[in-house]
N, C-alpha and C positions, 0 to 999 in steps of 0.2 A: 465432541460436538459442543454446542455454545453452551454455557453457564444459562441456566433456564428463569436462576433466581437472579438473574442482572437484567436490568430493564432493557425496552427496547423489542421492536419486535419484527428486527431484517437484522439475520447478521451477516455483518460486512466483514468477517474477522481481524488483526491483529492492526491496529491503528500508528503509524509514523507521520510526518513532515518531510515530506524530502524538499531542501535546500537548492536554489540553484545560488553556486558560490563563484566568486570569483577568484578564488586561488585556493584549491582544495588541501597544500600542506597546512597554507596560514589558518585555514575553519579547523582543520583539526585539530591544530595545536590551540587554538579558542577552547573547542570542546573538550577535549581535552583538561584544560584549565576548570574544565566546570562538573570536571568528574564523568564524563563520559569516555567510555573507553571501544576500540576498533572490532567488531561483531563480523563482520563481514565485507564483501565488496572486492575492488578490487583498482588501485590507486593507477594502475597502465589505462585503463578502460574510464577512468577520470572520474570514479564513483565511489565513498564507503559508506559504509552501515556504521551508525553508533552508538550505543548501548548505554545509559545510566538507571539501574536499577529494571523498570518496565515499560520505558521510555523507550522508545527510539527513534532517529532521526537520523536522513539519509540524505550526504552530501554528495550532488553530482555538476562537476565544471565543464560547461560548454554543451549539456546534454540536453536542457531545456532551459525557457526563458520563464521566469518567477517559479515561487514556490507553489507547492502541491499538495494536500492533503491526501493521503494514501492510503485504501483499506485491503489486506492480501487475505483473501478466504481461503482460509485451508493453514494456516500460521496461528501458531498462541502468539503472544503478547513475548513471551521463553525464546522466540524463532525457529519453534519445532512442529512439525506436520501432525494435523489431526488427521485420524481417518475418515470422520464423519464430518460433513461440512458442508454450508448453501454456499453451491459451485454459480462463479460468477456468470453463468447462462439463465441458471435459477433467481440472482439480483436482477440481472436486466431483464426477463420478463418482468420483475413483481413490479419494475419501476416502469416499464411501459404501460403495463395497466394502471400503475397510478399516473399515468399521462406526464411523466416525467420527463424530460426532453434529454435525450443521450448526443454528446459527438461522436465518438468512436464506437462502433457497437461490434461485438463476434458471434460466428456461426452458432446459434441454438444450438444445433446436434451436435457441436464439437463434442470431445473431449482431452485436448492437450490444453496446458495453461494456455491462458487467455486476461486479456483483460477491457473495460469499457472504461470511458472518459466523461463528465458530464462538469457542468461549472452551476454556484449553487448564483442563488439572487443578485449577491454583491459582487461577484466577477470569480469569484476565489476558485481555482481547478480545482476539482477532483478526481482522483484516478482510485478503481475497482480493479489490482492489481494481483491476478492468480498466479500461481510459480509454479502450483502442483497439477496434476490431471486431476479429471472430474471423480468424485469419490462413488466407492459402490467396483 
């Protein structure tokens, strides 16, 4: 579960960028260049994952329009599965009650990944991006 001595006090788990790029060999051989190296993804499907040290940042071409700040509950920072973790049905309640304004939102009672979309003051997306089922 979250690190209790790290501030903060909703966790959104494992923190990326995803890129929207316009020629996904050319970004990588960028990143590439800056010490980032291929974690995941999948280059037919027009998307990678890339890895420098606890960084990561995820390039997808033709998938969406600008970039996206990303948060996956249920992911360390490593890109390995916690077993314990605020499942993103539990983020979008706590951010409804803080009268949050959501775009995309998923079924409360799920529990298959899921994820919610919201954009903060300055326009900027952000995406609440779960991969795992609901923990428990």
């Amino acid at each position: 579960s979250a690190d209790s001595s790290l501030p903060g006090n909703l966790e959104l788990g494992a923190f990326s960028v995803s890129l929207s790029v316009a020629d996904l060999a050319r970004s990588r051989r960028f990143y590439e260049q800056l010490g980032f190296v291929v974690a995941g993804g999948d280059p037919e499907s027009d998307y990678l994952i890339m890895k420098n040290g606890e960084t990561t940042i995820g390039l997808f071409q033709g998938v969406f329009e600008g970039n996206i700040l990303t948060f996956n509950p249920g992911l360390t920072n490593e890109l390995t599965t916690l077993d314990d973790f605020t499942d993103v049905r539990d983020i979008q309640a706590t951010l409804t009650d803080r009268e949050v304004a959501l775009g995309e939102t998923t079924e409360p009672g799920g529990t298959v990944p899921a994820h919610i979309t919201l954009v903060d003051p300055d326009g900027n997306a952000i995406l609440i991006d779960q991969h795992v089922p609901r923990p428990g």
